[in-house]
C-alpha positions as CSV (number, residue, x, y, z in Angstrom):
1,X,0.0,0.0,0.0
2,X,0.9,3.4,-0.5
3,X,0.7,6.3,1.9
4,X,1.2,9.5,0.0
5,X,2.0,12.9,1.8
6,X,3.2,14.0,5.0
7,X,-0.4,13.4,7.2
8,X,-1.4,10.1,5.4
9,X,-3.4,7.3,7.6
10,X,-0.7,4.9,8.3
11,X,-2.8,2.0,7.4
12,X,-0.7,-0.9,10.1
13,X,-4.8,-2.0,10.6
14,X,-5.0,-3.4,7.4
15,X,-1.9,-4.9,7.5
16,X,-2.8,-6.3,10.2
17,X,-5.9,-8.0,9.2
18,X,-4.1,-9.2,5.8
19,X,-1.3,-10.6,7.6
20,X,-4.5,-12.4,9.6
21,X,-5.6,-13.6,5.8
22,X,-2.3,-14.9,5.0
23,X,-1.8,-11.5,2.5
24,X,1.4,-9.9,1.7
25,X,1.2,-6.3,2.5
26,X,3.9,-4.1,2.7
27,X,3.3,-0.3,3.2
28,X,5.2,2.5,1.5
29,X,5.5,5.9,2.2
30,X,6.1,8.6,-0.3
31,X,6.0,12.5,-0.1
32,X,6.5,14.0,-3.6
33,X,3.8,16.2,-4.5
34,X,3.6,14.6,-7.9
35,X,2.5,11.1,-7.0
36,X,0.6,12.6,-4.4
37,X,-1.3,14.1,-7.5
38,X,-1.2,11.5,-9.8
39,X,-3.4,9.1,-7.2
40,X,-5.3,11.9,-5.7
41,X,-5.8,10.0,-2.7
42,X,-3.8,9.4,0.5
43,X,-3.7,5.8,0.8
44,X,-3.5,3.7,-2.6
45,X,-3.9,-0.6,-2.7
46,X,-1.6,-1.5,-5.3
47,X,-1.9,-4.8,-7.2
48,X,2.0,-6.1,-7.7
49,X,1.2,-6.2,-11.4
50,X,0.6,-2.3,-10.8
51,X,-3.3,-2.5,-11.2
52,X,-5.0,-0.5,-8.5
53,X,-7.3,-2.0,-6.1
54,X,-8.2,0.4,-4.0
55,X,-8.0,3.9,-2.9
56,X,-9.1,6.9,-0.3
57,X,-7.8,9.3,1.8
58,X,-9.0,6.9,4.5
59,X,-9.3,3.2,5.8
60,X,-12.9,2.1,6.1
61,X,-14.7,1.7,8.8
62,X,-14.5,-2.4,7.5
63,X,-11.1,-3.1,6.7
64,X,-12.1,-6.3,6.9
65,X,-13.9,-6.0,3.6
66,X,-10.3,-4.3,2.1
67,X,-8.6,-7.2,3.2
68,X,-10.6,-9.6,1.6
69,X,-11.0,-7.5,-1.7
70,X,-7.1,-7.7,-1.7
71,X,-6.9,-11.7,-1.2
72,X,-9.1,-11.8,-4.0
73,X,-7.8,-9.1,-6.3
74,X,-4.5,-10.8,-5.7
75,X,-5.2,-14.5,-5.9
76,X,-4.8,-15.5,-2.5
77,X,-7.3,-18.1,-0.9
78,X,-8.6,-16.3,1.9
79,X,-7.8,-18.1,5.3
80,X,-7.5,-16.6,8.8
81,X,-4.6,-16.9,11.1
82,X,-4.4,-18.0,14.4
83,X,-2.1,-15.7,16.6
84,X,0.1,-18.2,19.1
85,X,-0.6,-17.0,22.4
C-alpha cells in the first residue's frame, strides 16, 4: 500500500488484518507532491502487477472487507490466522 504525503493514515490496521488472511502487505510511504497528485488520494492498494485495487484518503470503517478484496484481487485463498498466544 501506499501512503502519499506528510499526514497520510498509516494504514498498520489493514496490515494487520491481511497478515491475519495470510496476505502480503507491505506499506510505503512517499512525499513527492507529484505522485501525491497522480493518485489523488492518500492511501492507494496496489496490485504487484501495478493494477489499483483500492483507494481513499481513509481506511474504512471495514477493513475487513479491504482485506478480503485484496486476497481476491491478488489471488490469494482467503484463510485466517491464528495468533500463538
Amino acid at each position: 500500500m501506499l501512503r502519499l504525503g506528510a499526514g497520510a493514515p498509516d494504514g498498520l490496521e489493514l496490515q494487520q488484518v491481511a497478515a491475519k488472511r495470510g496476505v502480503p502487505l507491505s506499506i510505503e510511504s512517499i512525499d513527492q507532491r507529484d505522485v501525491c497528485d497522480a493518485y489523488a488520494a492518500r492511501l492507494v492498494l496496489v496490485r504487484p502487477d501495478g493494477y489499483v485495487a483500492w483507494r481513499g484518503d481513509q481506511l474504512p470503517d471495514d477493513v475487513e472487507a479491504v482485506a478480503d478484496l485484496l486476497a481476491t484481487v491478488c489471488g490469494f485463498e482467503v484463510k485466517m490466522v491464528e495468533a500463538c498466544s
